[in-house]
C-alpha positions in Angstrom: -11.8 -12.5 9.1 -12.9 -10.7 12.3 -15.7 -8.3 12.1 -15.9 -5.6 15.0 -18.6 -2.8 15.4 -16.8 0.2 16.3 -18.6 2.2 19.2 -17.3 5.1 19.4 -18.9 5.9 16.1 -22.0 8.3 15.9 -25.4 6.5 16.8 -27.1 6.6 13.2 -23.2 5.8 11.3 -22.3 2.6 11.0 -18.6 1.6 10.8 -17.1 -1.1 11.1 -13.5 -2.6 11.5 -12.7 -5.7 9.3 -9.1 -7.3 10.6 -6.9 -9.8 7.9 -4.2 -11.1 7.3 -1.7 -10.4 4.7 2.0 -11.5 3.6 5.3 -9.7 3.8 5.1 -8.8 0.2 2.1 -7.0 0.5 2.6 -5.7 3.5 5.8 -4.3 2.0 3.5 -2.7 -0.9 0.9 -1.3 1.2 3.3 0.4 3.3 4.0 2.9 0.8 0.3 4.2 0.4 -0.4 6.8 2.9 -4.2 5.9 3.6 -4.7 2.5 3.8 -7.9 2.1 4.4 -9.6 4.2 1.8 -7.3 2.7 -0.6 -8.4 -1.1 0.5 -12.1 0.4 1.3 -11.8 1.6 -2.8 -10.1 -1.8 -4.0 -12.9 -3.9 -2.2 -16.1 -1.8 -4.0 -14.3 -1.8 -7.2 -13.9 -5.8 -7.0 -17.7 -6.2 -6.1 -18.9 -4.6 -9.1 -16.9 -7.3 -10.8 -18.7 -10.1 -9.3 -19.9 -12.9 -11.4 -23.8 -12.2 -11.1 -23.9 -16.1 -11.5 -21.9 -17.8 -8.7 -21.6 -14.8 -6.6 -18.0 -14.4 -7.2 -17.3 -17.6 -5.8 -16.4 -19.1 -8.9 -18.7 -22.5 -8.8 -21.5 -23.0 -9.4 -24.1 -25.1 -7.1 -26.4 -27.8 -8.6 -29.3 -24.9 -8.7 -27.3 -22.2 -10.4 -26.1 -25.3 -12.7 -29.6 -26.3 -14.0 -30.3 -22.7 -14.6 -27.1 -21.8 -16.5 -27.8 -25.2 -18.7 -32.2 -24.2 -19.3 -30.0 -21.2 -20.5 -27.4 -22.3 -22.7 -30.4 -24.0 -24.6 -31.0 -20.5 -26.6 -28.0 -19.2 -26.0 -24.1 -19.9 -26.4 -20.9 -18.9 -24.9 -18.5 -17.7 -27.2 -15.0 -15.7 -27.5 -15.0 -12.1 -28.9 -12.5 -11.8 -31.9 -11.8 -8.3 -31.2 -10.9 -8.6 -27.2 -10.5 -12.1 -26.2 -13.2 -12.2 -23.5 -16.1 -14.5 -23.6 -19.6 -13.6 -23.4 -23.1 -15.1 -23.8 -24.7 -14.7 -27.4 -28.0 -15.7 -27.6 -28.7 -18.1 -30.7 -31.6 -16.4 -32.1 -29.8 -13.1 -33.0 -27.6 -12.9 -36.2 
């Protein structure tokens, strides 16, 4: 992914132009939409406040992050809601 400060933005505004590939099906998709970037600039802010808090959205967890989530699970379990399918943390201690 290339990153490339745009100059001929105002001095105190900060933009930014953020270049990536895609395939022909998306492409194809996008093509419809008539302003791609807000729509991508939306997509991407909506994703981050998604992010696992945990791994960083990486989805792994370092040896660090591991020994924490582990002192964790100690008073706490993971378990699978009934009603939506999703799993969460419960802590042990609350009925």
């Amino acid at each position: 992914m290339e990153i490339k400060n745009n100059k001929r933005n105002k001095i105190n505004k900060k933009n930014y132009i953020i270049s990536l590939k895609i395939d022909k099906n998306l492409y194809e998709r996008l093509s419809f939409i008539e302003d791609k970037s807000n729509f991508i600039r939306i997509a991407i802010l909506k994703a981050l406040e998604n992010v696992c808090p945990l791994c960083n959205g990486s989805g792994v967890l370092n040896e660090n992050q591991k020994k924490h989530v582990e002192e964790l699970l100690i008073n706490h379990e993971i378990l699978k809601c009934n009603k939506c399918g999703e799993i969460f943390i419960k802590c042990k201690k609350s009925k």
